[in-house]
C-alpha positions in Angstrom: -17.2 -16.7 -13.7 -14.9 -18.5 -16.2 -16.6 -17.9 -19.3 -17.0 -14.1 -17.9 -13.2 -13.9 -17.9 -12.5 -15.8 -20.8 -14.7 -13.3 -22.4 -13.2 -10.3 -21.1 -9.7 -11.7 -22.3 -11.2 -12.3 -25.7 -12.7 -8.9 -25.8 -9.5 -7.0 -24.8 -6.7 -8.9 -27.0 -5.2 -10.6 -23.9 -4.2 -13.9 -23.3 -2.5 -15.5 -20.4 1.1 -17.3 -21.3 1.1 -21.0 -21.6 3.9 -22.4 -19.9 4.1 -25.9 -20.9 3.6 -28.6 -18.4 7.4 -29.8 -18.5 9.1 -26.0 -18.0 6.6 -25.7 -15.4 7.7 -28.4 -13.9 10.8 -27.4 -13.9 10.4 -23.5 -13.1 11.6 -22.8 -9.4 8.8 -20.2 -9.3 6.0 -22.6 -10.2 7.2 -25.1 -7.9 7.4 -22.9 -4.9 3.4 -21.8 -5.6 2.1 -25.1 -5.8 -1.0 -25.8 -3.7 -0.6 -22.1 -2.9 1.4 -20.7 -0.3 -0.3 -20.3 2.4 -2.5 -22.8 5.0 -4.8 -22.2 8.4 -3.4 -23.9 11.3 -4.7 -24.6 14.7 -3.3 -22.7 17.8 -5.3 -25.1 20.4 -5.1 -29.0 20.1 -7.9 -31.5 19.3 -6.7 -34.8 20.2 -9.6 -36.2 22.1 -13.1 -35.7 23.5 -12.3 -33.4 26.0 -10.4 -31.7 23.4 -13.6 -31.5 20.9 -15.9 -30.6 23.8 -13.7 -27.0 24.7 -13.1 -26.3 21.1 -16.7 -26.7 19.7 -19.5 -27.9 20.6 -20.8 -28.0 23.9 -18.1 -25.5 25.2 -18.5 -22.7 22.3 -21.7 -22.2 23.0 -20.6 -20.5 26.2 -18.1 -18.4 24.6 -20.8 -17.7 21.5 -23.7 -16.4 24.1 -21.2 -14.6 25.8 -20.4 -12.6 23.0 -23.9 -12.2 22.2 -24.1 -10.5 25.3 -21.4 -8.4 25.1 -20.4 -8.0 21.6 -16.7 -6.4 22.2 -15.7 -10.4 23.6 -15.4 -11.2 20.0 -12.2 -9.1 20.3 -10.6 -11.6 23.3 -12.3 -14.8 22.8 -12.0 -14.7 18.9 -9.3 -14.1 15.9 -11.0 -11.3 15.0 -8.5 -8.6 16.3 -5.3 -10.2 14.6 -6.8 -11.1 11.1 -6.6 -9.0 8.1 -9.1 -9.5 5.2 -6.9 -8.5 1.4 -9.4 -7.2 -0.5 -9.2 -7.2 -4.3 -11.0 -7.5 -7.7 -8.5 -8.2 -10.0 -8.2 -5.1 -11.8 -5.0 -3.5 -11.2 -2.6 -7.0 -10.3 0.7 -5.6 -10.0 2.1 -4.2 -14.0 0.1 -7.0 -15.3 -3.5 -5.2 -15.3 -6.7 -6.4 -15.1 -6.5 -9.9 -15.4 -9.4 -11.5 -12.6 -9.6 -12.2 -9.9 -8.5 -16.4 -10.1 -5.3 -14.8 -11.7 -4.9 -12.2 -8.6 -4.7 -15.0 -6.0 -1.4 -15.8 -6.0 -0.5 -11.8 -5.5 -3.0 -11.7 -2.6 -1.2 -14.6 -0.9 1.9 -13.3 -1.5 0.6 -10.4 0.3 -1.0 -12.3 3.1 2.6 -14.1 4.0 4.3 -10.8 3.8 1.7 -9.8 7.1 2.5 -12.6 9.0 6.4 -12.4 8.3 7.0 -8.9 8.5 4.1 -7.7 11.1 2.8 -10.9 13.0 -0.6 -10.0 11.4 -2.7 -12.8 10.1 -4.7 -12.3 6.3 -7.1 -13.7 4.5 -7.0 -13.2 0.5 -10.3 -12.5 -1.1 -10.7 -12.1 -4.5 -13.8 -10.7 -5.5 -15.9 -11.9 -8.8 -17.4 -8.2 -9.2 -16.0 -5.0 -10.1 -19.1 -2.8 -9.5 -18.5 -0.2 -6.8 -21.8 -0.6 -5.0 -21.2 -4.6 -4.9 -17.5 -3.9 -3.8 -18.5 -1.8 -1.1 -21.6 -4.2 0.2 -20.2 -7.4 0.1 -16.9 -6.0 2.3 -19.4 -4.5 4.6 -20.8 -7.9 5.0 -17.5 -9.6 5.1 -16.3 -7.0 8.0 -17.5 -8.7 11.5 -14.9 -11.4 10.6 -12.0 -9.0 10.5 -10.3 -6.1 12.4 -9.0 -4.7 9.3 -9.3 -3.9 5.8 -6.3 -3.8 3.3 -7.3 -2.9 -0.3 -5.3 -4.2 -2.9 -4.8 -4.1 -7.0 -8.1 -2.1 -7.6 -8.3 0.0 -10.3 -8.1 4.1 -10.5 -10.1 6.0 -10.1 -12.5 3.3 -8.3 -10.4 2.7 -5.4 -10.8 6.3 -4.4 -14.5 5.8 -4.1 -15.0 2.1 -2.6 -12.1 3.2 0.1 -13.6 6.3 0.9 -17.3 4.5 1.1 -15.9 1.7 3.5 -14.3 4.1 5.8 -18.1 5.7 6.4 -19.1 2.3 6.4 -17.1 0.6 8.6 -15.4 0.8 12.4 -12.1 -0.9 11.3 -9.1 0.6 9.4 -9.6 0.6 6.2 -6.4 0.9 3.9 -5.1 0.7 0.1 -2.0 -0.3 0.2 -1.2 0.5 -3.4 -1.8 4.4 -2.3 -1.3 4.8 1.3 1.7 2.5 1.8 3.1 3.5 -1.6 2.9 7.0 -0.3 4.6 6.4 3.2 7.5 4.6 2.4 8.0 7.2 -0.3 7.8 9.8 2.7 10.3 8.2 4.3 13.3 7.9 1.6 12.4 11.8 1.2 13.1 12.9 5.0 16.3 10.8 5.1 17.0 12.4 1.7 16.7 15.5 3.0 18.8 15.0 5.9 21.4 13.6 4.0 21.9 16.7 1.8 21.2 19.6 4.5 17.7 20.2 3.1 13.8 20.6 4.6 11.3 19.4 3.1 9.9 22.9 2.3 12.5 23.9 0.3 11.6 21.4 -2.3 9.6 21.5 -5.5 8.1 17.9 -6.4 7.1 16.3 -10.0 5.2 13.3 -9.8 4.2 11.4 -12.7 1.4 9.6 -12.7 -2.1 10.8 -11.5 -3.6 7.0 -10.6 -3.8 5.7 -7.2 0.0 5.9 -5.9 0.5 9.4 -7.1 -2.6 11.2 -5.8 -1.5 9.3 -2.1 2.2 10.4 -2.1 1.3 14.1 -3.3 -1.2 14.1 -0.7 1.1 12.9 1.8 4.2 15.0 0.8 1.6 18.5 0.9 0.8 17.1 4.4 4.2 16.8 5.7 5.1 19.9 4.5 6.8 19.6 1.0 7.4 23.2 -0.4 5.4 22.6 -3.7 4.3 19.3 -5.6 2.9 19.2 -8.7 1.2 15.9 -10.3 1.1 15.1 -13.9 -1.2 12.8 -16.1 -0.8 11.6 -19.7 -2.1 14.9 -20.7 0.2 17.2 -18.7 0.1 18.8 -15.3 -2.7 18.4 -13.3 -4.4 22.3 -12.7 -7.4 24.1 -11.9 -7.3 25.3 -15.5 -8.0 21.6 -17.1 -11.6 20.7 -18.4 -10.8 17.4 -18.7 -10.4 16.3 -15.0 -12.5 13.8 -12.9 -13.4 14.4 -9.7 -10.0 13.0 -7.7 -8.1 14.8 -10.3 -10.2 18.7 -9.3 -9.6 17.6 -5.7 -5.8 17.4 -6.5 -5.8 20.3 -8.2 -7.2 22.6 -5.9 -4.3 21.3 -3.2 -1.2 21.0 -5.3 0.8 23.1 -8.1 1.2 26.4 -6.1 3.4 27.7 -8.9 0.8 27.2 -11.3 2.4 24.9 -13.5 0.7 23.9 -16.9 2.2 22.1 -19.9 3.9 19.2 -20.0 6.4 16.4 -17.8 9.7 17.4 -19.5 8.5 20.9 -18.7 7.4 20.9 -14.9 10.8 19.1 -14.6 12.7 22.0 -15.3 14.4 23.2 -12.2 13.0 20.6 -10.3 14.0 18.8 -6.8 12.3 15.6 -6.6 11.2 13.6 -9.5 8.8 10.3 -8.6 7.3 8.1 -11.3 4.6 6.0 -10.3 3.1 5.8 -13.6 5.6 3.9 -16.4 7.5 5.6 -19.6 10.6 6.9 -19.8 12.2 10.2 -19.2 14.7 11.0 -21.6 18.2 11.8 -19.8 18.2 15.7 -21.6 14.8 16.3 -19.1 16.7 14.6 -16.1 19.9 16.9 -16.8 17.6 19.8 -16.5 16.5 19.3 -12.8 17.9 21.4 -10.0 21.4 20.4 -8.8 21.7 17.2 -6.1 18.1 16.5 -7.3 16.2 13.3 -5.8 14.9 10.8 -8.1 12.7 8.0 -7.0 11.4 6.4 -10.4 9.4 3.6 -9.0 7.8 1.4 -12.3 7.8 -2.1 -11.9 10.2 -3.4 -13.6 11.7 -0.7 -15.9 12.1 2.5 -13.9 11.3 5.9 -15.8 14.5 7.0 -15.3 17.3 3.9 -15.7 19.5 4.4 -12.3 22.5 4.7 -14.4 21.1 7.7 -15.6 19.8 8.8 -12.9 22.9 8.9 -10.6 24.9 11.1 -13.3 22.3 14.1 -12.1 20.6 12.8 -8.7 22.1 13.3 -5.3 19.6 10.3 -4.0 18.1 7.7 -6.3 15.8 5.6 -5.3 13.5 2.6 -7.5 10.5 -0.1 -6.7 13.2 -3.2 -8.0 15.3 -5.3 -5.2 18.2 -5.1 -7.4 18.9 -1.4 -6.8 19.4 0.2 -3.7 17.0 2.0 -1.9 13.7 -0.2 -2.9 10.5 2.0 -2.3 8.7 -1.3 -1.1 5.4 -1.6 0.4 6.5 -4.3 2.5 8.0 -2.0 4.7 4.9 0.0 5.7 1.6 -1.9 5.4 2.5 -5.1 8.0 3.6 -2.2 11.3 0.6 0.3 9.8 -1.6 -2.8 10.4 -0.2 -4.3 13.8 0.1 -0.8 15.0 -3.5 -0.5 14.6 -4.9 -3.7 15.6 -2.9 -4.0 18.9 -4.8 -0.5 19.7 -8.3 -1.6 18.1 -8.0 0.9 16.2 -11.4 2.3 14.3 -9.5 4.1 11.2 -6.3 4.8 10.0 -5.4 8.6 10.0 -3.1 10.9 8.0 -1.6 11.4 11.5 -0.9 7.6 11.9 0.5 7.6 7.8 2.6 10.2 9.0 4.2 8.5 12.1 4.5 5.4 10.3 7.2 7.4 7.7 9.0 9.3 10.4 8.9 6.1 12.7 10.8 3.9 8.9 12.7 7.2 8.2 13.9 6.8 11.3 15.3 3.7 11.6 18.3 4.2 9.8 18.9 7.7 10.4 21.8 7.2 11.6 23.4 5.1 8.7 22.5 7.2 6.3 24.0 7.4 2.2 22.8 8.1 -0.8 22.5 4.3 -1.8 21.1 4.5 2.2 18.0 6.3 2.8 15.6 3.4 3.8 15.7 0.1 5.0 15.8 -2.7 3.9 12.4 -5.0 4.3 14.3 -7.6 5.9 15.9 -5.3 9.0 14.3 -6.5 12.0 14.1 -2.6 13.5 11.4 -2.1 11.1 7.8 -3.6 12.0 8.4 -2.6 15.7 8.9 0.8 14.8 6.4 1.6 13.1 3.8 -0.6 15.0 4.7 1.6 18.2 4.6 4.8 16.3 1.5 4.2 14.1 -0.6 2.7 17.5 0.8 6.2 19.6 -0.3 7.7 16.9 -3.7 6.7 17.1 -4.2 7.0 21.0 -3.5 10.6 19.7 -5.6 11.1 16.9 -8.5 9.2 19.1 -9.2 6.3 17.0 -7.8 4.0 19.5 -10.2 1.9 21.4 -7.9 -0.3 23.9 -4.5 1.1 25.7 -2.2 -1.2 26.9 -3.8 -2.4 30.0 -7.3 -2.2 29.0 -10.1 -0.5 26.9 -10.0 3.3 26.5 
């Protein structure tokens, strides 16, 4: 797998920075990730025979034909309903591309850490040495009776569309990629309490979004299910319509459910007149486009780390503005929405995650400070302990609802 990657880098231009040994040493950030940050620990205590004799062998045999017995045990007598497996191939890692996935790991523990603190959810990392679909798909299949949930992470458009799509036929666990579908919720939420804020609905709202990868066909898709007036989605090429030869088959699908007012040509000019501007997708928007959206507009221009629209600019011409950095308020951040999605549906046993539960999951975070609301105020911040209860209540009454919950508090369904 080295030499594979090596070659890759060669082929592509890329090379990783060298940091020398001494400035490493000396780099708070590369101290903090040594040894990786992240361990197993015991919950039950080995300290003598009697010990070893419940926790393996001969005691686990009972609990192992048990199970074979009666497969739904595994469930009480086994991690498997609290553990998340992250699921990536390297290929989309943050702004930095595809770069492996050795170079992924640290992202994917990061991500792992961020369950446990913000959800109570357990995760495995698992960086995959393949970026074929049909190996993607299988070896996650295989991987599945060890977890009670998928989370997708830092795969590449238009891929991730398929091999999410394929494990949710596959498999009887959510399946989720973060990168669209928490992306897409949190966004959900800073747009209700940006509503609210200013006396609007969400009908009455025209939506740009820029950038047609795997963030911006989840938030337009969210934003037509909760009722936005009209959202249209733009590529490097333009607006995404039904009039476009050039479209793969995610992009026809967004077509046929988005642009109502039959937009073609360019950003600068679907942002004429516009209410909400989101950028998912890098650039910059010059100021003269900006000053040409409707009055009080919203902006939420989320690249990592240099937003499409620079905040001071934006607020000139925005009534709300929102970004993806911790420096400026209102952070669109993930963090927020995938650790309560996740608990939600594991303390239900959950067998998918529905548009109904994304849903309740951004009403549930919208919620949560609705009645604090300001324009640098319309979502929360990751660290406000309100936030992973909410939505784990609303996103596991969501699925008893939906019927994709399997255990209600008390007992099985």
């Amino acid at each position: 797998m080295a030499a594979q990657t090596a070659g890759t880098e060669r082929e592509s231009g890329r090379r990783s920075p060298e940091v020398p040994g001494t400035e490493r040493a000396a780099d708070p950030v590369f101290a903090l990730h040594r040894g990786g940050k992240m361990q197993i620990s015991s919950t039950v205590p080995v300290h003598d025979a009697d010990d070893l004799s419940l926790a393996y062998t001969p005691g686990v045999a009972e609990v192992c034909t048990a199970i074979a017995d009666n497969p739904e045990l595994v469930h009480e007598y086994t991690w498997k309903s609290k553990v998340v497996a992250v699921v990536t191939d390297g290929t989309a890692v943050l702004g930095l591309g595809d770069i492996g996935p050795e170079a992924s790991l640290p992202v994917m523990e990061g991500k792992a850490i961020l369950f446990k603190q913000f959800g109570g959810v357990d995760a495995v990392p698992i960086a995959l040495a393949c970026t074929d679909v049909d190996e993607i798909v299988e070896t996650v299949v295989r991987l599945s009776p060890s977890f009670g949930g998928v989370n997708l992470e830092d795969i590449s458009a238009p891929r991730c569309f398929e091999i999410e799509d394929r494990l949710k036929e596959r498999l009887d666990i959510p399946v989720f990629h973060d990168d669209q579908h928490g992306t897409a919720v949190v966004t959900l939420a800073a747009l209700r309490n940006a509503c609210t804020l200013t006396g609007r609905s969400l009908g009455d709202l025209r939506a740009v979004i820029s950038g047609a990868g795997a963030a911006g066909v989840a938030i337009a898709r969210i934003l037509v299910e909760a009722g936005v007036g009209d959202v249209a989605v733009t590529d490097r090429k333009g607006v995404v319509h039904q009039g476009r030869d050039d479209l793969n088959p995610v992009k026809r699908s967004l077509a046929a459910y988005t642009n109502k007012a039959g937009l073609t040509g360019t950003l600068a000019s679907a942002l004429a007149g516009a209410d909400v501007f989101i950028g998912v997708s890098g650039g910059t928007v010059p100021e003269r486009v900006v000053a040409g959206m409707a009055p009080g507009a919203f902006i939420f221009a989320m690249a990592n780390p240099t937003p499409e629209v620079h905040p001071d600019v934006a607020r000139k011409y925005a009534a709300v503005v929102a970004t993806g950095r911790s420096d400026f308020p209102n952070q669109i951040n993930n963090v927020l929405a995938f650790p309560g999605i996740f608990a939600g549906a594991l303390q239900v046993r959950a067998s998918a995650i529905t548009e109904g539960m994304k849903l309740a999951a951004a009403e549930a975070l919208a919620a949560v400070v609705a009645g604090e609301l300001a324009a640098d105020r319309v979502i929360p911040s990751p660290f406000d302990p309100r936030v992973a209860p909410a939505v784990t209540a609303a996103v596991a009454a969501a699925a008893r609802a939906d019927g994709v919950a399997r255990l209600w508090r008390g007992g099985a369904s």
